[in-house]
C-alpha positions in Angstrom: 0.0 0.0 0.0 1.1 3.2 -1.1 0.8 6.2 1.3 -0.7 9.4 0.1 2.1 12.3 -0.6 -0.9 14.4 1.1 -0.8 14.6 4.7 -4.9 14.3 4.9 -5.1 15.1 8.6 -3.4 18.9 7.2 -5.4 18.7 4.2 -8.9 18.0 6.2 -7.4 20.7 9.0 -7.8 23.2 6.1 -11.1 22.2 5.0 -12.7 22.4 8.3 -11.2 26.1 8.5 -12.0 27.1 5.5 -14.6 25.3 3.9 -14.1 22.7 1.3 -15.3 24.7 -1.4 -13.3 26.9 -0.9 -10.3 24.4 -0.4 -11.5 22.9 -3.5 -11.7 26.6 -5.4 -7.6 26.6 -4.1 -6.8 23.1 -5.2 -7.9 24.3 -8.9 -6.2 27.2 -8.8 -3.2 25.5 -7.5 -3.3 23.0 -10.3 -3.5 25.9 -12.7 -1.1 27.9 -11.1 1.6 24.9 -10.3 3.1 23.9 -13.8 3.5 27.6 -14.4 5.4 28.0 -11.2 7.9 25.1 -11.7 8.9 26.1 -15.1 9.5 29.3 -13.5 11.4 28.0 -11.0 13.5 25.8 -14.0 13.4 29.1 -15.9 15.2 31.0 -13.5 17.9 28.4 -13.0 18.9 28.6 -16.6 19.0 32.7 -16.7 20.9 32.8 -13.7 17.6 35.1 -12.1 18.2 33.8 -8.4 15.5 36.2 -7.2 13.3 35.1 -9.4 14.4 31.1 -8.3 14.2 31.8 -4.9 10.7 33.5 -5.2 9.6 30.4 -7.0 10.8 27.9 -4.9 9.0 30.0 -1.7 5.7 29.9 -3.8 5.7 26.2 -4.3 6.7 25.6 -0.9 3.9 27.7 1.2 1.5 26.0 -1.1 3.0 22.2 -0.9 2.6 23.0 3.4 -0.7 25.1 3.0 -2.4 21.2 1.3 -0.5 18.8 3.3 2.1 18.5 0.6 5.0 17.9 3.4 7.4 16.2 1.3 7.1 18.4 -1.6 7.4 21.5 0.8 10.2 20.7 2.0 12.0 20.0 -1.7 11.0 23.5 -2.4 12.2 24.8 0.9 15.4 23.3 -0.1 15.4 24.7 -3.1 14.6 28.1 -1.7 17.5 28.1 1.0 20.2 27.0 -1.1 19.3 28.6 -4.0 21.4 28.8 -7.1 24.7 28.7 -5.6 24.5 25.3 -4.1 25.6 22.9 -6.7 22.5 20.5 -4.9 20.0 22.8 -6.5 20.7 21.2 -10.1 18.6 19.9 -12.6 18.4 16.4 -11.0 17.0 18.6 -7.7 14.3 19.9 -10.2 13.2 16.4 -12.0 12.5 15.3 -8.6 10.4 17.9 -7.4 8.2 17.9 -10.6 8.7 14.3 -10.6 7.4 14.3 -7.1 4.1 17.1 -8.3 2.4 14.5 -9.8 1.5 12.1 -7.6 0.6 14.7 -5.2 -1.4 16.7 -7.8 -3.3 13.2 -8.4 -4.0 12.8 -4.8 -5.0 16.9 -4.2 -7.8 16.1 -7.0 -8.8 12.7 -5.4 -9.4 14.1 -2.0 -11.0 17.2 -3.3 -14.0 14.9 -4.8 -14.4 12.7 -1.6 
């Protein structure tokens, strides 16, 4: 058995504070939102822009800890600290994180219908 890259007791923390329409009205946007903010993050890499990396990287980790995302948030927080002069924040670094978006993407959408 598998165990969800959400932490649901986070993820149903939110709900109960916010409302899960609302949560579910974040989770789209999120998923809209996401793909753009990785490529930014990637984007930034390759220009050299750390600003612009670090700023990405503290995006995608307040949202990865804001839906239980722990694992993710604390790629990005990695990401974020170290930032382009740490020879750890490489492209391998950056396939895992998006390689890591997907499952937890799958499992945001999951619990936002149940």
């Amino acid at each position: 058995m598998n165990e969800s890259p959400i932490d649901v007791a986070t993820y149903r923390a939110l709900q109960e504070a916010t409302g899960k329409d609302f949560v579910s009205e974040l989770v789209e946007t999120f998923m809209q939102e996401a793909p753009g903010m990785l490529a930014d993050l990637r984007d930034a890499r390759a220009k050299s822009d750390a600003d612009r990396f670090r700023r990405a990287a503290h995006s995608l980790k307040s949202n990865f800890n804001t839906f239980g995302a722990h694992t993710l948030g604390a790629m990005a927080r990695e990401l974020e600290i170290k930032g382009m002069t740490d020879p750890a924040c490489n492209e391998a670094a950056l396939d895992a994180l998006e390689a890591a978006y997907a499952p937890a993407a799958a499992a945001l959408k999951e619990l936002g219908r149940g």
